[in-house]
C-alpha positions in Angstrom: 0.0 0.0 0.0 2.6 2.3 0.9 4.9 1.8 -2.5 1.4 2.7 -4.2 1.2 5.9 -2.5 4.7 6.3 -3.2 4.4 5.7 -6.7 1.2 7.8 -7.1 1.3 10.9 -8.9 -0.1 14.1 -7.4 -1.7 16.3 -9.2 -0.9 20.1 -9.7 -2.9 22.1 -7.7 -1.3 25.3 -10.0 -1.1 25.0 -14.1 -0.5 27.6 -16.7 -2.2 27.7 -19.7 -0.2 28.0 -23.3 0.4 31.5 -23.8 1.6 31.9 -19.7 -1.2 34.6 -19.3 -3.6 32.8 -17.4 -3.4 30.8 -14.2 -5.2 28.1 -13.3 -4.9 27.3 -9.1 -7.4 24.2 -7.9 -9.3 25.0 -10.9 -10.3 28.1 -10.7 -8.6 30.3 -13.4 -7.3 34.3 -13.1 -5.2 36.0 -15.7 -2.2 37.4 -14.6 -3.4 41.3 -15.8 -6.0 40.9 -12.8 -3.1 39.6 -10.8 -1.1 43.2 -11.5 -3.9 45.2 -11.3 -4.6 43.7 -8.0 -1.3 44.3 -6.8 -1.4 47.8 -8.4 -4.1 48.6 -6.3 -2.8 47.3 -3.2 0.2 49.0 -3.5 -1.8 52.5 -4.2 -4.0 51.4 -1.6 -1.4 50.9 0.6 0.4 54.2 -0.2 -2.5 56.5 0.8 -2.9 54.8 3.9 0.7 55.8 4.9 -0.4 59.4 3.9 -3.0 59.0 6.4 -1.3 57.4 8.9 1.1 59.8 8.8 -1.9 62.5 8.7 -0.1 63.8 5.3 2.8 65.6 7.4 5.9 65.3 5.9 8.8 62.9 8.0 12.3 63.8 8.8 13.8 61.5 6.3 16.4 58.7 8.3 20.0 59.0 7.9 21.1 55.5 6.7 24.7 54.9 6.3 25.6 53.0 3.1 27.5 50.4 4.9 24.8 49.5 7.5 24.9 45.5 8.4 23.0 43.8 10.4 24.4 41.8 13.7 22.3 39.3 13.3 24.2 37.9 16.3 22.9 40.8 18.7 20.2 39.0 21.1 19.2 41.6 22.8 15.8 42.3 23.0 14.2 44.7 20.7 17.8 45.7 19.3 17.5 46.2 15.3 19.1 47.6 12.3 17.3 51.3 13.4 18.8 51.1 16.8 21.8 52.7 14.8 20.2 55.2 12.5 19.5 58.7 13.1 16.1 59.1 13.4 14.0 61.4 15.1 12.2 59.7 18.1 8.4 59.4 17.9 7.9 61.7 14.4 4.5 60.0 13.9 3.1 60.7 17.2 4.6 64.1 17.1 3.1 65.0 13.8 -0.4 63.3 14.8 -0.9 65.3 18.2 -0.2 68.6 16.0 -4.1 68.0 14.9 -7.1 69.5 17.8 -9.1 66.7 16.4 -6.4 64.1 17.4 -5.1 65.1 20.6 -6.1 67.5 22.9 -4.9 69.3 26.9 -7.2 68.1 29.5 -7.0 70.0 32.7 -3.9 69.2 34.2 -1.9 70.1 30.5 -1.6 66.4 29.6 -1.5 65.6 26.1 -4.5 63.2 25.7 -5.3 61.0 22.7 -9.4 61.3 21.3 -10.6 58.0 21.7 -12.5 57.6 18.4 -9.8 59.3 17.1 -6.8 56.9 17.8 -9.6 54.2 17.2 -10.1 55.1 14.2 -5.9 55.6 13.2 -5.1 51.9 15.5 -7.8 50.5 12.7 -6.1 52.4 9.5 -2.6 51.2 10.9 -3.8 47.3 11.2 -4.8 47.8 7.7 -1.8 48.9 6.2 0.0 46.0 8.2 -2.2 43.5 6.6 -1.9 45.2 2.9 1.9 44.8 3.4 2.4 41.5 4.9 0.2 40.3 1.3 2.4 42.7 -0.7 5.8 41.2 0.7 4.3 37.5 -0.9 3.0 38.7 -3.8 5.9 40.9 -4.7 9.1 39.8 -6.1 12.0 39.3 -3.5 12.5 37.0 -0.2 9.2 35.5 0.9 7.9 37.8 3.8 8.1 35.9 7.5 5.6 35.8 10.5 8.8 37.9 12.2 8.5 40.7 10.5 4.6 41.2 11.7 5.5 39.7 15.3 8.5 42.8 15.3 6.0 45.4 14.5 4.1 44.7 17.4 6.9 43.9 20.0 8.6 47.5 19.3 4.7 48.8 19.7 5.1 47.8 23.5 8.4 49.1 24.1 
């Protein structure tokens, strides 16, 4: 029984057809111009959510030297790559509280955060999380990693 199994073909569960312009996955077909413009999308889509993210204020841009290198034998905890670039410490949050409708002074001159407000930017950000982590697998390069989200939201809790 087993050298039958063995032996056994599988079938595809991905063909092309002739002409390489369609794709056929577990028999449902989609041409690969749907496949760009999909990705073309997500990418725009993804770019106007870091505008709002960002509440379309412009960032200091980060001084990266050009021979940067990872220690990837560095263990300690939430040490990374940016650890050793100049950038300017919380620009996001900086730029965000700049807006009355995002943050306001309550009676004591604390800088508070409007609840529907950072509700509504927590469920923008989660978004443009989730369009990236599908654009890092459909785009061309190293297969994205589970690490990459997981990272995000360890330097989050700082």
């Amino acid at each position: 029984m087993t050298t039958v199994a063995i032996r056994t073909p599988i079938p595809p569960s991905m063909t092309w057809d002739y002409n390489m312009e369609n794709l056929s996955y577990r028999g449902r077909i989609m041409a690969i111009r749907a496949i760009r413009k999909g990705t073309r999308r997500a990418l725009d889509d993804c770019e106007a959510l870091m505008k709002e993210v960002i509440a379309n204020k412009e960032l200091p841009q980060p001084n990266v030297p050009d021979n940067m290198c990872e220690d990837m034998k560095d263990r300690t905890y939430g040490k990374g790559w940016v650890d050793d670039v100049d950038v300017e410490p919380h620009a996001v949050l900086k730029r965000l509280c700049e807006d009355p409708n995002f943050c306001y002074r309550d009676h004591d001159q604390k800088t508070r955060i409007r609840q529907d407000a950072g509700m509504e930017w927590l469920l923008k950000t989660r978004r443009l999380v989730v369009l990236l982590g599908c654009l890092i697998h459909v785009c061309g390069g190293q297969p994205g990693r589970a690490t990459e989200v997981v990272d995000v939201m360890f330097r989050n809790k700082g």
